[in-house]
GUKE-724265 format. One record per residue (C-alpha): x, z, y. Coordinates in steps of 0.25 Angstrom, whole numbers, padded with zeros to 4 digits, always signed. Layout:
N
XZY
...
END
This chain:
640
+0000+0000+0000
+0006-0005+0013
+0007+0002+0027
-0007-0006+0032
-0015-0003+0020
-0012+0014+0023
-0014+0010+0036
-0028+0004+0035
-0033+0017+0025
-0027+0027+0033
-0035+0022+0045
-0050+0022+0036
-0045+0038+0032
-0044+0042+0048
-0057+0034+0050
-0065+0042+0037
-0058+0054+0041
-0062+0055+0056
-0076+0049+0055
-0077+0063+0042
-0072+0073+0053
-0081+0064+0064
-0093+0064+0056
-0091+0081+0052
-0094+0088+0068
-0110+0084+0067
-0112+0095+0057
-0119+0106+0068
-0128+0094+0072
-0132+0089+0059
-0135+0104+0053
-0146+0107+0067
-0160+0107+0066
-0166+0096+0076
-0175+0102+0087
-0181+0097+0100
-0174+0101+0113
-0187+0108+0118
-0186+0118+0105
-0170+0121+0110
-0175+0123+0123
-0185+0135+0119
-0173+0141+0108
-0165+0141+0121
-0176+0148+0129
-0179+0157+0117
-0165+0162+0118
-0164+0158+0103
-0152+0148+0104
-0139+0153+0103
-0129+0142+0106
-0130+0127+0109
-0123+0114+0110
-0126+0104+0118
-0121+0088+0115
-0124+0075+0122
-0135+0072+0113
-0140+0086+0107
-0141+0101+0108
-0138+0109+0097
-0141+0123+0099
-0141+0136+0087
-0151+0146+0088
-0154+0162+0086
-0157+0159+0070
-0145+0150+0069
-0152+0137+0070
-0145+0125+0075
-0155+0114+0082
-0151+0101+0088
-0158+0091+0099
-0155+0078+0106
-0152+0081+0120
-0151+0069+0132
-0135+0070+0134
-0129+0082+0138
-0144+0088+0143
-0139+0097+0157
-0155+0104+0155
-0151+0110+0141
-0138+0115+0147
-0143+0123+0158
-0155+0128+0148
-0145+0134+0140
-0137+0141+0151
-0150+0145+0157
-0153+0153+0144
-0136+0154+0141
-0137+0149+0129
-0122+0145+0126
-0119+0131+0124
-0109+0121+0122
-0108+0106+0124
-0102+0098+0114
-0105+0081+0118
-0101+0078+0104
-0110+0088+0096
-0118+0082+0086
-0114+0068+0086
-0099+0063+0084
-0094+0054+0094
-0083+0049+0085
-0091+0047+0071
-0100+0040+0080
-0089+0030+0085
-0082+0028+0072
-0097+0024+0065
-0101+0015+0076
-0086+0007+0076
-0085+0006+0060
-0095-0005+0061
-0087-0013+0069
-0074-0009+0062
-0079-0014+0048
-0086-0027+0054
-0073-0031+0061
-0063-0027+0048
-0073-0035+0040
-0073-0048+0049
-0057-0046+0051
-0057-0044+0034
-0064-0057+0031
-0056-0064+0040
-0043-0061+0034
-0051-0064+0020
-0055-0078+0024
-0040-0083+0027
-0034-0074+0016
-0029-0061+0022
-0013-0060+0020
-0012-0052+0031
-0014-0066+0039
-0026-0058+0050
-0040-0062+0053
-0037-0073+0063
-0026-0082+0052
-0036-0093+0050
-0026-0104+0056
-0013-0097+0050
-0005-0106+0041
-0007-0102+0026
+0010-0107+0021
+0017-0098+0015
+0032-0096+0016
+0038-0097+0002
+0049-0088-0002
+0053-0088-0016
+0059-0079-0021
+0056-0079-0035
+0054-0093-0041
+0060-0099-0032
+0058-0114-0036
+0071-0124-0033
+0074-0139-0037
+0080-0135-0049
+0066-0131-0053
+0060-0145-0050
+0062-0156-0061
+0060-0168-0064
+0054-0173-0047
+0069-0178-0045
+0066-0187-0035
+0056-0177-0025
+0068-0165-0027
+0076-0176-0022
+0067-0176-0010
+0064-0162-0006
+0080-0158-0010
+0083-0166+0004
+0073-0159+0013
+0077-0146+0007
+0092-0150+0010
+0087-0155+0025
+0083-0140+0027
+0096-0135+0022
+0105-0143+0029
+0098-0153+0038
+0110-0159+0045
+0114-0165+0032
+0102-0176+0035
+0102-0174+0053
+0115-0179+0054
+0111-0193+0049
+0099-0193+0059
+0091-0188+0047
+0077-0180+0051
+0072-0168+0042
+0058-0174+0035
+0046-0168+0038
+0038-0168+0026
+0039-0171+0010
+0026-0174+0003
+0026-0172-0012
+0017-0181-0018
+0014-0182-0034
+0004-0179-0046
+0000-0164-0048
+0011-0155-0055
+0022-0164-0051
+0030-0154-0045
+0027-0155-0031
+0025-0140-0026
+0036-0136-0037
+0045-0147-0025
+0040-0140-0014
+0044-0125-0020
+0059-0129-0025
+0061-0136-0010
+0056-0121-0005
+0067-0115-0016
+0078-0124-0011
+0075-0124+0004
+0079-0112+0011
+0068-0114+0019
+0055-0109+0024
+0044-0115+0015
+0030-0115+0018
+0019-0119+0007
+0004-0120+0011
-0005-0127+0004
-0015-0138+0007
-0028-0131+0006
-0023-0119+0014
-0023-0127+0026
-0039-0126+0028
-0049-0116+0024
-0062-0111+0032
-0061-0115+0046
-0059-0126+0054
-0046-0129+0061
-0039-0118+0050
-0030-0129+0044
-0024-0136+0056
-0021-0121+0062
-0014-0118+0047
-0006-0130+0050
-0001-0128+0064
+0002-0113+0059
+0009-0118+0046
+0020-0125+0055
+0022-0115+0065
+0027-0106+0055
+0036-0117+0048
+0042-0121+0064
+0046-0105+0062
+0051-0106+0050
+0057-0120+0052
+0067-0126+0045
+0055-0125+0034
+0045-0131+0022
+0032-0131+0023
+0025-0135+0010
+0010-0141+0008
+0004-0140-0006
-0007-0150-0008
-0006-0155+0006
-0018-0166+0002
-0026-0154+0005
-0025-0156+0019
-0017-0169+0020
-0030-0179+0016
-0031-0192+0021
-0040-0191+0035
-0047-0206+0031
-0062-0207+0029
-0069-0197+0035
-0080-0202+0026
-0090-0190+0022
-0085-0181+0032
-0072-0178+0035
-0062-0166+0033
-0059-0163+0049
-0052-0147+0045
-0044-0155+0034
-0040-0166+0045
-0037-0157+0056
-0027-0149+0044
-0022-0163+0045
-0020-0167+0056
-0011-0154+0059
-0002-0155+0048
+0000-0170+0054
+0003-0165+0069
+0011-0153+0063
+0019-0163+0053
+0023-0174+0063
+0018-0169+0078
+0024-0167+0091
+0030-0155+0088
+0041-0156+0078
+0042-0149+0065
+0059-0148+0065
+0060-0142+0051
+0047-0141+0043
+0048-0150+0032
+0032-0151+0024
+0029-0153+0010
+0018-0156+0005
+0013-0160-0009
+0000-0167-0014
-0005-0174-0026
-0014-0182-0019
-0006-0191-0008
-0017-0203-0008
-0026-0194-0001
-0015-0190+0010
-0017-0194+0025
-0007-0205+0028
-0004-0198+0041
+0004-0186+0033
+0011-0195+0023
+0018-0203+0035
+0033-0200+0037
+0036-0187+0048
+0026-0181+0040
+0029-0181+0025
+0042-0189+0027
+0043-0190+0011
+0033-0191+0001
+0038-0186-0012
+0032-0190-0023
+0034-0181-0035
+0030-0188-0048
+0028-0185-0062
+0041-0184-0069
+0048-0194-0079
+0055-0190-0092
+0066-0186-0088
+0061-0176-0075
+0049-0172-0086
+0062-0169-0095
+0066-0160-0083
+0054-0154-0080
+0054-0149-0094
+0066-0142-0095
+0064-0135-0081
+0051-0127-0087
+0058-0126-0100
+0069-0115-0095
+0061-0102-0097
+0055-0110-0111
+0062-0106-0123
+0064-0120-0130
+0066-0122-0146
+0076-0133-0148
+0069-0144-0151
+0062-0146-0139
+0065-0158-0133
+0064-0161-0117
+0066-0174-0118
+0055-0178-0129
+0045-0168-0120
+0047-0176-0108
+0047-0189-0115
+0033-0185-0121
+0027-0180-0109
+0026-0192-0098
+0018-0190-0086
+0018-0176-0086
+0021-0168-0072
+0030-0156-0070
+0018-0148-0070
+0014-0154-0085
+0026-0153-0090
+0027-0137-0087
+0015-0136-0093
+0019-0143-0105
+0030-0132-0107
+0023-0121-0103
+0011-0127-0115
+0023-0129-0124
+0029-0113-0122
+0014-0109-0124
+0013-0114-0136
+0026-0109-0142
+0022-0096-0139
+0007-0097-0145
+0016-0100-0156
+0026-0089-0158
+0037-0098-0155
+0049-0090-0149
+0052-0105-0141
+0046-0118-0137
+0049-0130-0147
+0045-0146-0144
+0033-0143-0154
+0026-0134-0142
+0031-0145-0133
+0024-0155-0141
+0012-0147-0144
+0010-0145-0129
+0013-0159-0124
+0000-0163-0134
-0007-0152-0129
-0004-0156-0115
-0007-0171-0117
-0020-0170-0126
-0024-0159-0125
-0023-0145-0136
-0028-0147-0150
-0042-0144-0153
-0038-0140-0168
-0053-0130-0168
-0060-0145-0166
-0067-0146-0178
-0067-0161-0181
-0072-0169-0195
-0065-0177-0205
-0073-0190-0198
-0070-0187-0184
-0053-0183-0190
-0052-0196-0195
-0059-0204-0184
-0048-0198-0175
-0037-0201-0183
-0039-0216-0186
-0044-0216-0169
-0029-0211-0165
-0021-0217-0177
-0027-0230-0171
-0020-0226-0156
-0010-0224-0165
-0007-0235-0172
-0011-0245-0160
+0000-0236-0152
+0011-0239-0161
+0008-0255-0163
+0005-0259-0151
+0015-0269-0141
+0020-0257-0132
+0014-0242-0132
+0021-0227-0130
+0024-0222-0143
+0015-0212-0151
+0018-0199-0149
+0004-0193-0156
-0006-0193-0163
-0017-0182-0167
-0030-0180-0173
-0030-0166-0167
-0041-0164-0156
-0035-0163-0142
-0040-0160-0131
-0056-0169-0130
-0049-0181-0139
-0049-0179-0154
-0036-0186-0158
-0025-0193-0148
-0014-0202-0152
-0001-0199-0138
+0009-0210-0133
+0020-0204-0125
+0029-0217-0119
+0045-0214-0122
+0047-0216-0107
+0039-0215-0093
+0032-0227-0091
+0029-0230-0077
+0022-0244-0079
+0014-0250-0091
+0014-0264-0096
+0002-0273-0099
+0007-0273-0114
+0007-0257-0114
-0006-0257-0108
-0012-0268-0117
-0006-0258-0129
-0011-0247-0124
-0025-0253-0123
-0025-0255-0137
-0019-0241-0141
-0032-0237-0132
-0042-0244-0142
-0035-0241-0155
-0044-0228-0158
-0056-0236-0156
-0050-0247-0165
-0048-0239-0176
-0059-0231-0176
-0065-0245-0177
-0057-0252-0189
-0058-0238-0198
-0071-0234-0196
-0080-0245-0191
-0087-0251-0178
-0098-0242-0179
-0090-0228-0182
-0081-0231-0168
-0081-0217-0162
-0081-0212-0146
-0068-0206-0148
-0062-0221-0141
-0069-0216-0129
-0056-0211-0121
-0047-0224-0126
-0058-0234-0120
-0060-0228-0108
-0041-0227-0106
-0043-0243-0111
-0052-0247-0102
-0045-0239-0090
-0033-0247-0095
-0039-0260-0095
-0046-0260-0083
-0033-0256-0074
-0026-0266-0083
-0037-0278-0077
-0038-0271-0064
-0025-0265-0059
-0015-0270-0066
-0017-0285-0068
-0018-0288-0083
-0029-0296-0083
-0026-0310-0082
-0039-0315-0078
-0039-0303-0067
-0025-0305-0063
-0017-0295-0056
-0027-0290-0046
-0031-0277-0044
-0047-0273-0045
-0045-0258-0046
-0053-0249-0039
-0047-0236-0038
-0040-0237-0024
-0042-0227-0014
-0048-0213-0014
-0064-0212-0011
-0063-0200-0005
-0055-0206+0006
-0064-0216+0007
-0056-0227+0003
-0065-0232-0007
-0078-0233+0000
-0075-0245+0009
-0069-0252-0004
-0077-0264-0009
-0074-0270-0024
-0068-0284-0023
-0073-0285-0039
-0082-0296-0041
-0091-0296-0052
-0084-0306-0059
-0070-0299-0059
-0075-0287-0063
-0080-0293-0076
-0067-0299-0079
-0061-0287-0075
-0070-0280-0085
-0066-0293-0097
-0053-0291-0095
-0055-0274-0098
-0063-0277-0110
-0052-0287-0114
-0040-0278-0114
-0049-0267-0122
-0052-0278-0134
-0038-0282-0133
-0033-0268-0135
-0042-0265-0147
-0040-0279-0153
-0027-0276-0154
-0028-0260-0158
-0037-0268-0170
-0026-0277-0173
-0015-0265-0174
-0023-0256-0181
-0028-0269-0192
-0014-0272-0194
-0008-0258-0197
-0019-0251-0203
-0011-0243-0214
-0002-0236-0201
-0014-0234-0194
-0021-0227-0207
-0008-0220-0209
-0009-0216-0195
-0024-0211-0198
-0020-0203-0211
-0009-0195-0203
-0018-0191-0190
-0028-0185-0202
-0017-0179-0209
-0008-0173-0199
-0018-0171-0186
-0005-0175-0178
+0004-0185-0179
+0016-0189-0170
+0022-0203-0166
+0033-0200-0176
+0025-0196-0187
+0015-0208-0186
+0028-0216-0189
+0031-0209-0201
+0018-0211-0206
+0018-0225-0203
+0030-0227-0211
+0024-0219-0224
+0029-0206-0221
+0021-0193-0218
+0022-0183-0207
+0032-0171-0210
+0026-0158-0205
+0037-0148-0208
+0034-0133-0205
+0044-0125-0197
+0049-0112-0197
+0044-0102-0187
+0059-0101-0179
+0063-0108-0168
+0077-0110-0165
+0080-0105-0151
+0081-0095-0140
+0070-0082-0144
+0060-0078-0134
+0061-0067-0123
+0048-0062-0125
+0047-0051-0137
+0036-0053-0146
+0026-0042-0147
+0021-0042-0164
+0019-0050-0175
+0019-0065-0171
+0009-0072-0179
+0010-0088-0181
-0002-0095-0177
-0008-0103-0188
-0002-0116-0191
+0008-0112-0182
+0022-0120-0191
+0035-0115-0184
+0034-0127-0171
+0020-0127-0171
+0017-0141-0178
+0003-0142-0182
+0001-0143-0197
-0003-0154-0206
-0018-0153-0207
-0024-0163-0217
-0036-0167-0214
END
């Protein structure tokens, strides 16, 4: 308990105590009998009072039986003075008998006192309290950042080379600036950090506020505006005050699209408190005042909807954009959080980043963390490339729904539905190689065949996309050729919809329809709610758009014509395929080669010891193995 707090009870003691002592000197009044004054005056004449008190409002006199009687007087009454001399009755006057002057005071101020304390108390509640005062509505809401536990540096950033790059100058303009002013060079005024969601964009912003040595104000977007009117534009005039105080400085705006929206349409009312936070930032950024030393950054996922007049150089000078990682930063980014992660020897960086591409930093920690929570539902002292594997499928389809009670039917539909992706993925001209392939109930699909490419791809041929069209169709195709035209399930559902997504930007975007050509007739440019789309007239004509949808319907048949032929031609690899999904539940790309050469799966059982470091963290009683729980965790043979 600080000094304030004893302070503030302290003060509600002295005030309970006084108005207890205020409220005990009425007793004598309270005891008396009322009477009329005419009555005291024929007591007095009668000789039959003994003493009397007079007030400014009342009499109170005690009488020859030792009665006390009270009356109301008219002020100080100068008549029933000089009564009670003329009969020398002895008397006192007192102005406060009877009523207290100071309980009276305290009982007609409290009122007040609580209305005010509770107005002032609401006040500090709306704009948060924090010792900010009642009148703080326009004060800025940045923080200063001092770290001093994990602090966050460069060395903690992986696999964003390029944007590290970027920031390590400004930070090394605030160390040393006249590195760069001797060659005319000028401090930049702002970086904006631009790049999908768990990129790695705030981590940026935190190691430049670890390696800086400066002042470093964060603020997010939305703090910007809250209740009233003009609140955000005071904010921002406030938050650059303070950093010209603290100048050579960082400010840093998280989510800055928050505030940072284009102004455009205006259509269906407009946003004026948002524009006026705006327009601020604008003046404040690049104004007639200068800003010697503030550097801002700011990062968003959502530049489109950025106002052009903040992306313009002397505002954000750089636009730095953070992306997702290839191999070889996914390969970092793995081995940065696996330094507290007790590792078994088998586990293999390089085969984890190769399997996981288009994963962000964010999806990646996620996939170690997964992998160390699955070693340690398992008893597992450390982590081995099983739990990596285990968790990169349960991150990719989905967890296994093993308690899904399916019927021999619906087993065998689903196999001969995913060993046809499967057989189609290994014949056709060009495809990623199979990594997977399981029967086992993942997430809402009840079987799935995964590709993972040997490298990044970044473009993708006509020939990979005709391929992968028929890949698409080859469920539907077998279900077809095994059990019949009419017996053709829903469970296609998902791979017609992804074909005919294909196709259509094939016809539309991409140009791969010769009677089409190479013109584009998409129709997803520009953002409604910026009112971009409601001007927009389709330059379609009826005729087009039928060939437009030929061409689509041609591509499809084209895939599953050829799906057909593959599956005609190697329909003992495509049964064996079949047979092992039924027996085994899981298959991988190695073991659907075995079995395509004749030889069966091996499932050897391991011991329950992991070579390795042993874990820190004792372990309280017995540890019992969970039930099909085989040293690394592989799931057992279940013949179906």
């Amino acid at each position: 308990m600080n000094v304030r707090n004893l302070a503030i009870w302290g003060a509600i003691a002295l005030l309970v105590i006084g108005m207890a002592v205020a409220m005990g000197g009425t007793s004598e009044a309270d005891h008396a009998d009322k009477a009329k004054l005419s009555e005291i005056y024929k007591l007095i004449d009668g000789g039959e009072v003994v003493e009397a008190t007079l007030g400014d409002q009342q009499i109170v006199v005690k009488t020859t039986d030792n009665r006390t009687l009270v009356s109301e007087l008219r002020g100080l009454d100068m008549e029933t003075q000089g009564i009670l001399v003329q009969e020398g009755v002895p008397f006192t006057i007192d102005a406060d008998s009877g009523r207290n002057n100071f309980a009276s005071l305290i009982f007609s101020i409290l009122p007040i006192v609580l209305i005010v304390g509770f107005v002032f108390f609401m006040m500090r509640q709306m704009q948060g309290g924090g010792g900010r005062g009642a009148m703080s509505f326009g004060k800025s809401r940045a923080r200063l950042l001092t770290e001093k536990h994990g602090r966050v540096t460069f060395d903690d950033v992986a696999g964003v080379d390029e944007a590290k790059e970027e920031l390590q100058e400004i930070v090394e303009f605030l160390q040393d600036p006249s590195k760069f002013q001797r060659l005319g060079g000028k401090i930049p005024k702002g970086a904006l950090l631009v790049g999908p969601p768990g990129t790695g964009k705030t981590l940026l912003a935190r190691a430049v506020a670890g390696e800086a040595g400066v002042p470093f104000f964060t603020i997010s977007g939305s703090d910007f505006v809250e209740m009233f009117v003009g609140v955000g534009a005071s904010r921002v005039r406030d938050m650059f005050e303070q950093a010209k105080r603290s100048a050579p400085c960082i400010i840093f705006i998280d989510e800055i699209d928050a505030v940072g929206r284009s102004r455009g349409a205006g259509l269906g009312g407009g946003n004026d408190e948002r524009e006026q936070t705006l327009n601020q930032l604008l003046v404040e950024m690049d104004g007639f005042e200068a800003n010697e030393g503030i550097i801002l950054v700011a990062a968003t996922n959502r530049p489109d909807v950025l106002d052009p007049a903040l992306l313009r150089p002397g505002r954000f000078d750089r636009q730095i954009t953070v992306g997702n990682p290839d191999i070889i930063g996914r390969e970092k980014i793995l081995r940065v959080h696996m330094r507290n992660v007790p590792l078994a020897k088998d586990v293999d960086t390089k085969t984890i980043a190769r399997g996981t591409p288009g994963f962000s930093g964010a999806d990646l920690a996620n996939l170690v963390n997964e992998a160390a929570l699955l070693a340690a539902r398992r008893g597992k002292r450390v982590v081995a490339m099983a739990e990596f594997e285990d968790a990169k499928d349960k991150v990719l389809m989905g967890p296994e729904r093993r308690s899904m009670v399916m019927s021999e039917k619906e087993k065998e539909l689903t196999a001969w539905h995913e060993a046809g992706h499967a057989i189609v993925a290994m014949k056709v001209p060009s495809a990623d190689p199979v990594h997977k392939a399981t029967i086992i109930p993942r997430g809402r699909a009840l079987g799935m065949v995964m590709q993972l490419p040997e490298d990044d791809k970044l473009s993708m041929s006509k020939i990979e996309m005709t391929s992968r069209l028929a890949i698409m169709m080859g469920g539907r195709v077998a279900e077809e050729l095994k059990f019949g035209h009419d017996n053709v399930t829903a469970g296609a559902a998902s791979d017609i919809q992804q074909a005919t997504r294909l196709a259509r930007a094939m016809v539309t975007r991409w140009g791969f329809a010769d009677d089409i050509g190479p013109v584009d007739y998409g129709s997803d440019q520009g953002d409604v709610f910026l009112g971009q789309q409601l001007m927009q007239s389709s330059h379609i004509s009826e005729e087009t758009s039928r060939k437009i949808e030929e061409e689509v319907r041609k591509l499809i048949q084209t895939g599953m014509d050829e799906a057909r032929r593959i599956m005609t031609e190697t329909r003992s690899e495509w049964e064996a395929i079949a047979t092992g999904l039924l027996e085994y539940e899981t298959l991988s790309g190695a073991e659907i080669a075995e079995l395509l050469k004749g030889n069966k799966p091996s499932r050897p059982d391991f011991d329950d010891h992991d070579a390795g470091p042993a874990s820190a963290v004792p372990v309280i009683g017995k540890r019992r193995k969970p039930k099909g729980d085989k040293g690394l965790g592989d799931p057992e043979p279940n013949p179906a």
